[in-house]
PADO-252624 format. One record per residue: z, x, y of N, C-alpha, C in turn; residue in three letters. Coordinates in pm, 1 decimal. Last residue first. Layout:
<pts>
<<Z X Y> <Z X Y> <Z X Y> ALA>
...
</pts>
This chain:
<pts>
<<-1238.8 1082.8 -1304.6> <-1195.0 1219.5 -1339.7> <-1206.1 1363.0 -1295.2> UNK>
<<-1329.1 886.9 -1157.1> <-1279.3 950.7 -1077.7> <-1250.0 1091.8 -1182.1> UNK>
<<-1434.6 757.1 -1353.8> <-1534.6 768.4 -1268.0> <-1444.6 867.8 -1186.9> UNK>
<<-1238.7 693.5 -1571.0> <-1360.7 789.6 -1616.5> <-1414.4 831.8 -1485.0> UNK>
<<-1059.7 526.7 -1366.3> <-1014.7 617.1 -1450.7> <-1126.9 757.7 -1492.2> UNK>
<<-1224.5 300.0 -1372.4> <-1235.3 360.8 -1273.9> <-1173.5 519.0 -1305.6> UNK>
<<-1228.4 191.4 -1606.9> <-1351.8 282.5 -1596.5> <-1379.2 353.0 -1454.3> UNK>
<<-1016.2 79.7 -1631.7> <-997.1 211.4 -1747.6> <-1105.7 270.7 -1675.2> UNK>
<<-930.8 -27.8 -1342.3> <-972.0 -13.7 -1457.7> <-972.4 88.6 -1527.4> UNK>
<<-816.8 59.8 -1089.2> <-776.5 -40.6 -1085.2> <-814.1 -117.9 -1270.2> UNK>
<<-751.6 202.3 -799.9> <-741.9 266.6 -956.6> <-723.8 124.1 -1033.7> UNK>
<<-901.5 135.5 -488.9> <-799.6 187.7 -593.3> <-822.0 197.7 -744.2> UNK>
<<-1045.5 357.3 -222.3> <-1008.7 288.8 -340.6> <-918.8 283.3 -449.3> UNK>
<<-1177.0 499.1 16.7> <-992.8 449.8 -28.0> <-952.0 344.9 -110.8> UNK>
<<-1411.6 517.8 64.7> <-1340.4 592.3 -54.5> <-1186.0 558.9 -96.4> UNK>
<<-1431.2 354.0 305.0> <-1460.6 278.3 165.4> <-1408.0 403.9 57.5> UNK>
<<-1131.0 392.3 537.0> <-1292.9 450.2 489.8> <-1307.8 381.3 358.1> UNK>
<<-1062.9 211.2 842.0> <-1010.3 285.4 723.4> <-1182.4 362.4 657.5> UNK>
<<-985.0 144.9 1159.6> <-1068.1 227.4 1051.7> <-1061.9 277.1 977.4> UNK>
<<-718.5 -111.4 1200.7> <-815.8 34.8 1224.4> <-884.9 68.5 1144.2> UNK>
<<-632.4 -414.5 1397.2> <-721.8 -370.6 1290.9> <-793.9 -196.5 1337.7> UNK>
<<-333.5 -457.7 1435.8> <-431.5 -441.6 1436.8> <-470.5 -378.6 1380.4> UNK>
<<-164.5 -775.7 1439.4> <-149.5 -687.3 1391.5> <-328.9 -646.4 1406.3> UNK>
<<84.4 -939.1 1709.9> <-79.4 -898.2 1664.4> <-59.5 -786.8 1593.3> UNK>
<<385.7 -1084.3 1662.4> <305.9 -1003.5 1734.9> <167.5 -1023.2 1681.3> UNK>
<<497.4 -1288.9 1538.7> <502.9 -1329.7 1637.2> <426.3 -1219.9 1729.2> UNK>
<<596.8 -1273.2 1206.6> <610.7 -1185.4 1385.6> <571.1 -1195.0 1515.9> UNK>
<<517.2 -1472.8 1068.9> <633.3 -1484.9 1119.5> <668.6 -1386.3 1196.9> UNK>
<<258.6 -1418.3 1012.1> <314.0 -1579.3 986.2> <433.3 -1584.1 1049.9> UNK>
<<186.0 -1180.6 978.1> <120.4 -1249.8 1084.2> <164.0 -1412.5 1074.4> UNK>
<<416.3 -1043.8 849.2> <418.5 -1058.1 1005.5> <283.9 -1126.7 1089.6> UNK>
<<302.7 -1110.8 617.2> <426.7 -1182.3 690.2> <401.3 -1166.7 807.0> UNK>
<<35.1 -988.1 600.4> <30.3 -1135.3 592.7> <229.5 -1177.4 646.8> UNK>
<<87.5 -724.4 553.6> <34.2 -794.2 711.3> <62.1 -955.5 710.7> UNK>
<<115.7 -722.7 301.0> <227.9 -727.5 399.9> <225.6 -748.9 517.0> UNK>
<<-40.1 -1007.7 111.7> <-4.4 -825.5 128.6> <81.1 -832.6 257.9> UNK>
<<-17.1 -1181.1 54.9> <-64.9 -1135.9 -42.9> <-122.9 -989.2 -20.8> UNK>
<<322.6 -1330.8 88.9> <185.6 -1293.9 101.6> <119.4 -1228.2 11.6> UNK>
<<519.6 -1582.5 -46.9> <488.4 -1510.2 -75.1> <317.9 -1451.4 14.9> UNK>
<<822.0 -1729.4 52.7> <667.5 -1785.4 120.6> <651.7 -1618.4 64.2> UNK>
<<1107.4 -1858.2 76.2> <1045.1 -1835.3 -38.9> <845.7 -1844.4 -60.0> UNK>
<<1217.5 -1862.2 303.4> <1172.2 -1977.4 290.3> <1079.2 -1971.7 151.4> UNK>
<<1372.1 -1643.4 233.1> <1473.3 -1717.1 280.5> <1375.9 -1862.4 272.2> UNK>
<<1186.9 -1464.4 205.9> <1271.0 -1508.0 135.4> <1357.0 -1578.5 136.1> UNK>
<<1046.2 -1405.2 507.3> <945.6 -1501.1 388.3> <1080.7 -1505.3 248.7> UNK>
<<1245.7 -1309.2 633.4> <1247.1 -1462.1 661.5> <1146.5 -1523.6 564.6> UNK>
<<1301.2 -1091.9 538.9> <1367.0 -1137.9 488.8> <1373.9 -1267.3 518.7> UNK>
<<1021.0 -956.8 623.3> <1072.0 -1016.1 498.7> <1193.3 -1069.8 463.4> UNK>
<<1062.1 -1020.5 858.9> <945.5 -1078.2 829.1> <960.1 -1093.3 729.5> UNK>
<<1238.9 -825.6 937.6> <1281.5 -939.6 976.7> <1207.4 -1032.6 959.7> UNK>
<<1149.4 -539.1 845.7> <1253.4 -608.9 791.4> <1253.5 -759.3 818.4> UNK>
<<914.5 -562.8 1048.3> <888.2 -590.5 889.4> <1005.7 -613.6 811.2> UNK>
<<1067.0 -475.9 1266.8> <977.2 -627.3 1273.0> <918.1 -646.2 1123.1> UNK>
<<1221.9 -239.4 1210.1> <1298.5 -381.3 1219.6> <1167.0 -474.2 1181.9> UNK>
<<950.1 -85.5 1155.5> <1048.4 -116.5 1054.7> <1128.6 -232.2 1090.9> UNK>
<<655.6 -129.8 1256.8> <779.4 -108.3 1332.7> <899.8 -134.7 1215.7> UNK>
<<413.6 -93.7 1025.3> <461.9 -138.3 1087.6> <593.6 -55.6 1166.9> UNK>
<<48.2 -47.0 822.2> <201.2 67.7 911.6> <268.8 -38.3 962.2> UNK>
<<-66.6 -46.5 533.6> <-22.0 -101.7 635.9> <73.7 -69.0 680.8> UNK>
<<-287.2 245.0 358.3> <-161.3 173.4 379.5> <-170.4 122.8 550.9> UNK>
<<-488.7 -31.8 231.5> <-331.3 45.2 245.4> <-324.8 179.2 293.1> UNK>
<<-685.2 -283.3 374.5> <-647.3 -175.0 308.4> <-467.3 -177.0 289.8> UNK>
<<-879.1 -567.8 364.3> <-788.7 -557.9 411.4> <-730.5 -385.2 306.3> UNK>
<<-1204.7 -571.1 478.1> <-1130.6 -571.2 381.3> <-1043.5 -514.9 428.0> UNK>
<<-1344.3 -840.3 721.4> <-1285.1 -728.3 693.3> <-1222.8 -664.3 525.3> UNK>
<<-1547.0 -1045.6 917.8> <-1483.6 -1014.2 770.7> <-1476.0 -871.9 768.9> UNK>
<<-1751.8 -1086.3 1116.8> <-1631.7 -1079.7 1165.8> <-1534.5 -1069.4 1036.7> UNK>
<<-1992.6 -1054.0 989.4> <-1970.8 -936.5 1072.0> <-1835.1 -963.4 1147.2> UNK>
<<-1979.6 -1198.7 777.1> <-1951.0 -1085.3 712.3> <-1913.8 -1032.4 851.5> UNK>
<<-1959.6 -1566.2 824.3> <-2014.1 -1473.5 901.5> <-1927.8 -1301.3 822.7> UNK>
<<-1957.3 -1711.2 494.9> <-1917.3 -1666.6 593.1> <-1989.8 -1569.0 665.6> UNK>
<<-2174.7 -1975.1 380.1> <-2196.0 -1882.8 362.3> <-2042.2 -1814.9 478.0> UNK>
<<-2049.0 -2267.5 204.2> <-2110.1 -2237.4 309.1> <-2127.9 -2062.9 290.7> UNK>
<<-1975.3 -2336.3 -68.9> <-1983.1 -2496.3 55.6> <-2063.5 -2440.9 177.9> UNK>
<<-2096.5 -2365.7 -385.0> <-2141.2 -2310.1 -297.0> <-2104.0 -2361.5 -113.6> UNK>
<<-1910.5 -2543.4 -631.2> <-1975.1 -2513.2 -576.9> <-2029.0 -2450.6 -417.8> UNK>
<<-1649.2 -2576.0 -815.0> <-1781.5 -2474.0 -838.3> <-1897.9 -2461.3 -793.1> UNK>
<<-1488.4 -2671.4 -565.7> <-1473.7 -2694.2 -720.6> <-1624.5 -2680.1 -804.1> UNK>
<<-1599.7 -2410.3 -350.6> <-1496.4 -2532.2 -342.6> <-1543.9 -2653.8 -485.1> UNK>
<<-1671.5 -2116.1 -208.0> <-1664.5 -2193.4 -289.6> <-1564.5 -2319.7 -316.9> UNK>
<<-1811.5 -1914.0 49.8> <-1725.2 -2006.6 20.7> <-1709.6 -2140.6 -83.8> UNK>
<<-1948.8 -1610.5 -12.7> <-1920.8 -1723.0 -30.7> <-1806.1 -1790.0 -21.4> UNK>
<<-2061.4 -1326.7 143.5> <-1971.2 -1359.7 95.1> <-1958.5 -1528.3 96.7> UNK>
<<-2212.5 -961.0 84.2> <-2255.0 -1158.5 173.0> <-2117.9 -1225.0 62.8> UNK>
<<-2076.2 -705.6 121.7> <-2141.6 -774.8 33.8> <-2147.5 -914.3 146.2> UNK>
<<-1935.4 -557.1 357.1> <-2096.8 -509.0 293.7> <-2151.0 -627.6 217.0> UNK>
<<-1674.9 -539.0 534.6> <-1727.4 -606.4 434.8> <-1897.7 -604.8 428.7> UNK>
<<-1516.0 -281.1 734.8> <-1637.5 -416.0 680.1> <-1698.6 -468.7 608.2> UNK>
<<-1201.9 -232.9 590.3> <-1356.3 -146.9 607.1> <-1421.8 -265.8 622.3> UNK>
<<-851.1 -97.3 722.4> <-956.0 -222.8 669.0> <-1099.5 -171.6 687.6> UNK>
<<-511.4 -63.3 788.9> <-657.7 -6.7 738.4> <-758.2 -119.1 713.0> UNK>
<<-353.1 -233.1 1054.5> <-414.1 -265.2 885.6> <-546.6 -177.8 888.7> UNK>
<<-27.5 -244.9 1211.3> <-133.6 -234.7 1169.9> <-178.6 -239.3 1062.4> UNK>
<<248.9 -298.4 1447.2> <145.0 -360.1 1346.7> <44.1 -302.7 1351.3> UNK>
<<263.3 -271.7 1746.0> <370.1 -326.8 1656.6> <382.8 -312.0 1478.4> UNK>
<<125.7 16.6 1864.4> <126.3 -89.8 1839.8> <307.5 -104.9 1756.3> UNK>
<<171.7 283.4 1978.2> <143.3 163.4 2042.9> <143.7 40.0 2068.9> UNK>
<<174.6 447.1 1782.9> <210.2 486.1 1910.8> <248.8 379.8 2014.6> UNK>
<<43.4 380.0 1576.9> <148.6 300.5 1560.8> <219.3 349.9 1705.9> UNK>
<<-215.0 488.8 1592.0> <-250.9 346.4 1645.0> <-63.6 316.1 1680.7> UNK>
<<-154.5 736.5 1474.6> <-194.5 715.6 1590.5> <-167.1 575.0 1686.3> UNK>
<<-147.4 618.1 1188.1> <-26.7 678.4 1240.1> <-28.7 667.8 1411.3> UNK>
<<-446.8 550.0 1192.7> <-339.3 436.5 1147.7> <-168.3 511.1 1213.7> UNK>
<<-557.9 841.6 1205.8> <-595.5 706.6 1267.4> <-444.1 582.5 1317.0> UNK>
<<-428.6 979.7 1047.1> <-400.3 1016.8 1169.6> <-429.4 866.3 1206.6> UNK>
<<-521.7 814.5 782.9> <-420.9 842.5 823.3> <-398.4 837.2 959.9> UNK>
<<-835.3 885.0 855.3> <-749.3 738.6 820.1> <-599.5 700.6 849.6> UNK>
<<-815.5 1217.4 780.8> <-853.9 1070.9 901.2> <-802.1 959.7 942.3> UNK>
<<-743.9 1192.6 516.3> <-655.8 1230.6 659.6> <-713.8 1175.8 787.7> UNK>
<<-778.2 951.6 320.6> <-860.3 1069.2 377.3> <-715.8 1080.3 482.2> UNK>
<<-633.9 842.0 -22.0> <-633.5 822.2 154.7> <-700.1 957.6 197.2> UNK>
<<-710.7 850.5 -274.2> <-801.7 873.2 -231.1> <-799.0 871.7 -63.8> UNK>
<<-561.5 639.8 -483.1> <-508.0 810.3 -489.4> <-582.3 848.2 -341.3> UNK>
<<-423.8 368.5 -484.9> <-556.7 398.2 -427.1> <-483.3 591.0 -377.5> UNK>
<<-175.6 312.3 -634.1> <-253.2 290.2 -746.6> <-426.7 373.3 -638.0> UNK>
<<86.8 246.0 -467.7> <62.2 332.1 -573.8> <-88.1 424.9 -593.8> UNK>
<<23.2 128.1 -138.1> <14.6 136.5 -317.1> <11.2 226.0 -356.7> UNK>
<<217.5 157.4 127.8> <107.8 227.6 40.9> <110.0 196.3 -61.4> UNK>
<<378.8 120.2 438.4> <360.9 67.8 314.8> <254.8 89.1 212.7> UNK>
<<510.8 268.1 676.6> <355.4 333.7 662.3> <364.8 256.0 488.3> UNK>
<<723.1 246.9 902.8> <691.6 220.5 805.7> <591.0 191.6 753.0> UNK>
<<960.9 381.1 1179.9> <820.5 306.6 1134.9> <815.9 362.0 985.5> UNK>
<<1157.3 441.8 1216.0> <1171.2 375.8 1298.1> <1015.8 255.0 1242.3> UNK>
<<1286.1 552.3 920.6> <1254.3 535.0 1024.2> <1210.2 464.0 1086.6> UNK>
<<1412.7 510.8 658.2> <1491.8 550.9 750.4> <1460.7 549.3 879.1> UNK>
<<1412.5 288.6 362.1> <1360.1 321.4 464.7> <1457.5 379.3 596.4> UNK>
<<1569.3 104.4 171.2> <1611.0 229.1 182.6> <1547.7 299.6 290.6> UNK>
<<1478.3 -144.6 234.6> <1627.5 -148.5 266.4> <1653.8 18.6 252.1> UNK>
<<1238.8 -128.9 163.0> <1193.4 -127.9 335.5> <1387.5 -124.7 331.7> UNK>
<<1234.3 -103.8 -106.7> <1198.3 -57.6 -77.0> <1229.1 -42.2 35.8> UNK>
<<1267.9 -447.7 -215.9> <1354.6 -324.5 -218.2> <1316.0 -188.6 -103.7> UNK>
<<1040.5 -511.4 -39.4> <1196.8 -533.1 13.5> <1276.7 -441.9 -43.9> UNK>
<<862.2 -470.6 -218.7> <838.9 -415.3 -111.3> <983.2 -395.7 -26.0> UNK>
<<927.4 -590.5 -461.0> <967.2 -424.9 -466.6> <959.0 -399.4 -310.7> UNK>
<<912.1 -831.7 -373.1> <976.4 -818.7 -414.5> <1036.7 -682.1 -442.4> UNK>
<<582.1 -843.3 -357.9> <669.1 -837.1 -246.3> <761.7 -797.4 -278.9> UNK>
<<524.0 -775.3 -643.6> <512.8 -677.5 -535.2> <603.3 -698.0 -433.3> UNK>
<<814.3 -924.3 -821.4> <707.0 -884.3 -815.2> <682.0 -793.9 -694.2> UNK>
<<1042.7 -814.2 -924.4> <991.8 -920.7 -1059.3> <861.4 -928.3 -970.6> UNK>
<<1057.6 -491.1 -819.9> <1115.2 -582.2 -865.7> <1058.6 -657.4 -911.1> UNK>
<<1240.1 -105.1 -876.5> <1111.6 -239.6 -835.1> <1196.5 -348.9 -856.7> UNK>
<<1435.6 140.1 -775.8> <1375.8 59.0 -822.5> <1276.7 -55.2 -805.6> UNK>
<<1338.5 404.3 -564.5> <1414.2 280.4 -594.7> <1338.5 220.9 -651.2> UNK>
<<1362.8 809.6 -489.9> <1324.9 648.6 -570.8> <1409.2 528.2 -567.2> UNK>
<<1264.1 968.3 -238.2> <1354.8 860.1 -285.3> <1299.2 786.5 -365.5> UNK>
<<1127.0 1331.1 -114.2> <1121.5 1151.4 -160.1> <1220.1 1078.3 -223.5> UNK>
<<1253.1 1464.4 52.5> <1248.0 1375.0 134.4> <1140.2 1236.6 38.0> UNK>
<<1346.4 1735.9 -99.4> <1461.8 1598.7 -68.3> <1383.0 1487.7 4.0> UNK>
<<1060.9 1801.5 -297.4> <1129.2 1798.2 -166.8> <1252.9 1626.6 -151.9> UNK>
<<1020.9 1770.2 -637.9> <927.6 1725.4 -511.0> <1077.3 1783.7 -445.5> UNK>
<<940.1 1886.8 -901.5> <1057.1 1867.2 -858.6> <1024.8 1860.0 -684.0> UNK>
<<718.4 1744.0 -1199.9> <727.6 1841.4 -1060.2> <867.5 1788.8 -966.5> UNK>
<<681.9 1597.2 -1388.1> <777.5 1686.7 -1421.1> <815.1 1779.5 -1299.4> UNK>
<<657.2 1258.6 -1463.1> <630.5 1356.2 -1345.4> <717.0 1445.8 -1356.5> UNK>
<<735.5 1094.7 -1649.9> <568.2 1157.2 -1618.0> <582.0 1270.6 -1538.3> UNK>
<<1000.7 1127.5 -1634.1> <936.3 1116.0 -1771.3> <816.0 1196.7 -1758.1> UNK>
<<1068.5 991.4 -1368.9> <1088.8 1159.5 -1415.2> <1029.4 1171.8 -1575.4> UNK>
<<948.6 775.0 -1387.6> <897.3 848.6 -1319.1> <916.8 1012.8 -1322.6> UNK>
<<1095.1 605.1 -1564.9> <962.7 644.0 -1592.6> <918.6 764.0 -1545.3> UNK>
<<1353.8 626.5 -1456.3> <1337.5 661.0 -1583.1> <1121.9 715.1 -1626.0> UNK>
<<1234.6 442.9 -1205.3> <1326.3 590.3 -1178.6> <1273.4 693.3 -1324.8> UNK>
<<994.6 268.2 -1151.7> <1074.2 271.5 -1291.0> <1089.4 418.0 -1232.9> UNK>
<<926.6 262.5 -794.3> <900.4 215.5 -943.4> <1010.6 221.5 -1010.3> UNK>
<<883.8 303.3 -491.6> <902.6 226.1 -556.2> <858.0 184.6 -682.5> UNK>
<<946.1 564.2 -297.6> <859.3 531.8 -418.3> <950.6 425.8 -485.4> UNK>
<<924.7 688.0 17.8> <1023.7 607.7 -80.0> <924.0 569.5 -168.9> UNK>
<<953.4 985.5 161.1> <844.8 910.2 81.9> <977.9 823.1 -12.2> UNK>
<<1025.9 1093.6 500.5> <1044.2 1022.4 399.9> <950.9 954.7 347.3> UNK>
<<915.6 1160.5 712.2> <965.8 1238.9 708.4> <1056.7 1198.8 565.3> UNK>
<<559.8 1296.9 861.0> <644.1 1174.2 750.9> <790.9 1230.7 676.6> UNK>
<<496.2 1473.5 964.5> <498.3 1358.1 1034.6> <539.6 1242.7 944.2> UNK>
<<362.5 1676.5 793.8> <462.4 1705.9 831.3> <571.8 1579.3 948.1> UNK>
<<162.5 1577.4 538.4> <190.1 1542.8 660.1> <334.3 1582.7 726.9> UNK>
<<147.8 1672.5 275.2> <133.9 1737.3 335.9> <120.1 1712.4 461.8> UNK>
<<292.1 1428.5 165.5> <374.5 1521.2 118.1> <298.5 1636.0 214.4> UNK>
<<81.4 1200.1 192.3> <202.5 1185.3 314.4> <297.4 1345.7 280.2> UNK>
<<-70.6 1341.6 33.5> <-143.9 1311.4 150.0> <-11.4 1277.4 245.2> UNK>
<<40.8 1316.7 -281.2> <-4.6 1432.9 -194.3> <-8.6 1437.2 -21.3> UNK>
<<73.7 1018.1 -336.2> <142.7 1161.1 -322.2> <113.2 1240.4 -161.9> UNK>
<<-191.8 987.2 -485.2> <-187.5 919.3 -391.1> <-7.9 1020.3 -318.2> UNK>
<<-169.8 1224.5 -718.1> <-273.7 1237.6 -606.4> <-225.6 1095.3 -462.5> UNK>
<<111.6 1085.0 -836.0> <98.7 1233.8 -765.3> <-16.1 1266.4 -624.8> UNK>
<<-22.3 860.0 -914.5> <97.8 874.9 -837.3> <84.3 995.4 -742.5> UNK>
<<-237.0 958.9 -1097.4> <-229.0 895.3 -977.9> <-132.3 900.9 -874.6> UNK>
<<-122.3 1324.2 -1220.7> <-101.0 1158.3 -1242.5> <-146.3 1069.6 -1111.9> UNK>
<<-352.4 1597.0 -1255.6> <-254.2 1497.5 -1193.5> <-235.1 1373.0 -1212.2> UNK>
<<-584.9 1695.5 -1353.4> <-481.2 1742.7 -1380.6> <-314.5 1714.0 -1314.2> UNK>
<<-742.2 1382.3 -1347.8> <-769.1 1508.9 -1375.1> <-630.8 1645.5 -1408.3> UNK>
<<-531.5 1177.0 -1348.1> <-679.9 1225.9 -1267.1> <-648.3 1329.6 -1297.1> UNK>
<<-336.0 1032.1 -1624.9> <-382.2 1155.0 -1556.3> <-468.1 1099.8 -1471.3> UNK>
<<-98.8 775.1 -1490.9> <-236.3 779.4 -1599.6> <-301.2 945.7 -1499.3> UNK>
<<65.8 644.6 -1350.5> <100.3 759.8 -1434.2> <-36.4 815.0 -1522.0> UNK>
<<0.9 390.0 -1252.4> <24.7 518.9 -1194.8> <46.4 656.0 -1234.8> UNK>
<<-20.5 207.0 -1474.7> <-106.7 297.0 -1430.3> <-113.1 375.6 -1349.7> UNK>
<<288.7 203.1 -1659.9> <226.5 191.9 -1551.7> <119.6 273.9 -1525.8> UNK>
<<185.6 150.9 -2028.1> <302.8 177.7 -1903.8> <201.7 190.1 -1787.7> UNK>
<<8.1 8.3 -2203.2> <132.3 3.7 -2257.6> <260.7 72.2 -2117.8> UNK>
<<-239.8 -72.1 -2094.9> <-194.8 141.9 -2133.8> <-71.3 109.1 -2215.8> UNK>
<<-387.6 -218.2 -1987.7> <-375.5 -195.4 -2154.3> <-333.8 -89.2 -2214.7> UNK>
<<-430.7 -288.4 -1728.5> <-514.0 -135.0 -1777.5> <-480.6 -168.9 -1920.9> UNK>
<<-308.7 -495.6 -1640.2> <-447.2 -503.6 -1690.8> <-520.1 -432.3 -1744.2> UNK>
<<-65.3 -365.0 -1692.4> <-75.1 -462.9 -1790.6> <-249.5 -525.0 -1844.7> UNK>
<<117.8 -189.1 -1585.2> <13.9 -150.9 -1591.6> <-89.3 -274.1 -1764.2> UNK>
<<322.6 -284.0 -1442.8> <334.5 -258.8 -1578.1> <257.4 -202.5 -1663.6> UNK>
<<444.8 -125.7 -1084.4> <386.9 -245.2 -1215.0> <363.0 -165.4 -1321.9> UNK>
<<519.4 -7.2 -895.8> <634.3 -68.7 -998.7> <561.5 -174.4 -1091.9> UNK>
<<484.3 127.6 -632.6> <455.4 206.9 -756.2> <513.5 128.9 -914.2> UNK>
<<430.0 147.8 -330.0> <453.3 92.3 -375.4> <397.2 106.9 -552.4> UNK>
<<578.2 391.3 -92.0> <477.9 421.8 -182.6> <503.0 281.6 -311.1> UNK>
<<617.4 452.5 245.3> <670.7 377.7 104.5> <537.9 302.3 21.1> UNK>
<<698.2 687.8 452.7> <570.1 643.4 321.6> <642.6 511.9 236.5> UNK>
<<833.3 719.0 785.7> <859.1 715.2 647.7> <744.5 647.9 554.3> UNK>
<<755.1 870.3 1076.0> <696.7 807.5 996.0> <787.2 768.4 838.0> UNK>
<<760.0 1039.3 1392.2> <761.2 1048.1 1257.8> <777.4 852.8 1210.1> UNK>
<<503.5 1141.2 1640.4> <576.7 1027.1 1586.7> <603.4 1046.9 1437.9> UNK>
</pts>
């Protein structure tokens, strides 16, 4: 099954304090971008990487001359907002949505999530939640949640391309923002999105000190 990446890449990098996007910030002898990159660039099962950022930026940082099969498009005023840009240049049948910013997808994970899309409509990397988790309500404590049915929600989320076109263009039309992309189609697809095995290394880049820790 082929696949298109869309690599979500268009913020300002505002909490890092870099002055430009934290995608661009070295690991080691690579820009984030690049290492999160890599992993759909050596999947022969993806047959398009759409990157969604600053065009201008991106040839700035990135001096390597990649294969016809990535595309840039611009961003927009926010995530969802780039995501749409994004899913209008998309070519295949399915759509593998990825941040920027978590360099660290295993191939596992991948196959996993690519695998699952054989089948499904919908899917979501996700790891079990480890920490005990509260429910708070105007600063105080209301109950504990059950952890063993809590998930963390990952990237990248795969879908059927029409059924994510037609999810976003109905959360804009009623101006209903998620807070990641499973979240439309579980408000307005009308399918099940499922849950696969992602791994806890699939973290993202998210401080200056994650920056030091990964160098």
């Amino acid at each position: 099954m082929f696949y298109t990446a869309l690599i979500v890449a268009a913020g300002s990098g505002s909490r890092m304090n870099l002055g430009y996007n934290k995608v661009y910030c070295n690991l080691g002898t690579k820009t984030v971008l690049e290492r999160t990159m890599e992993g759909f660039l050596d999947d022969q099962r993806c047959r398009q990487i759409v990157i969604v950022t600053d065009p201008e930026q991106f040839h700035k940082r990135i001096k390597h001359c990649f294969s016809g099969r990535v595309v840039l498009v611009s961003g927009g005023k926010t995530r969802q907002e780039s995501v749409a840009h994004g899913l209008e240049a998309v070519i295949s049948d399915v759509v593998l949505i990825h941040d920027g910013a978590p360099p660290f997808l295993d191939r596992e994970s991948l196959d996993r999530i690519v695998e699952t899309m054989e089948t499904e409509q919908a899917a979501c990397l996700t790891a079990a939640c480890t920490d005990t988790i509260k429910q708070v309500k105007k600063g105080y404590i209301q109950k504990t949640l059950d952890r063993k049915v809590l998930v963390q929600a990952q990237t990248p989320q795969a879908f059927r391309t029409d059924l994510i076109l037609k999810c976003m263009r109905k959360a804009i039309q009623e101006k209903f923002t998620g807070t990641d992309d499973c979240m439309l189609v579980e408000k307005y697809g009308e399918v099940k999105v499922k849950a696969v095995q992602g791994s806890y290394g699939n973290v993202k880049i998210t401080t200056p000190e994650d920056l030091k820790r990964y160098q």
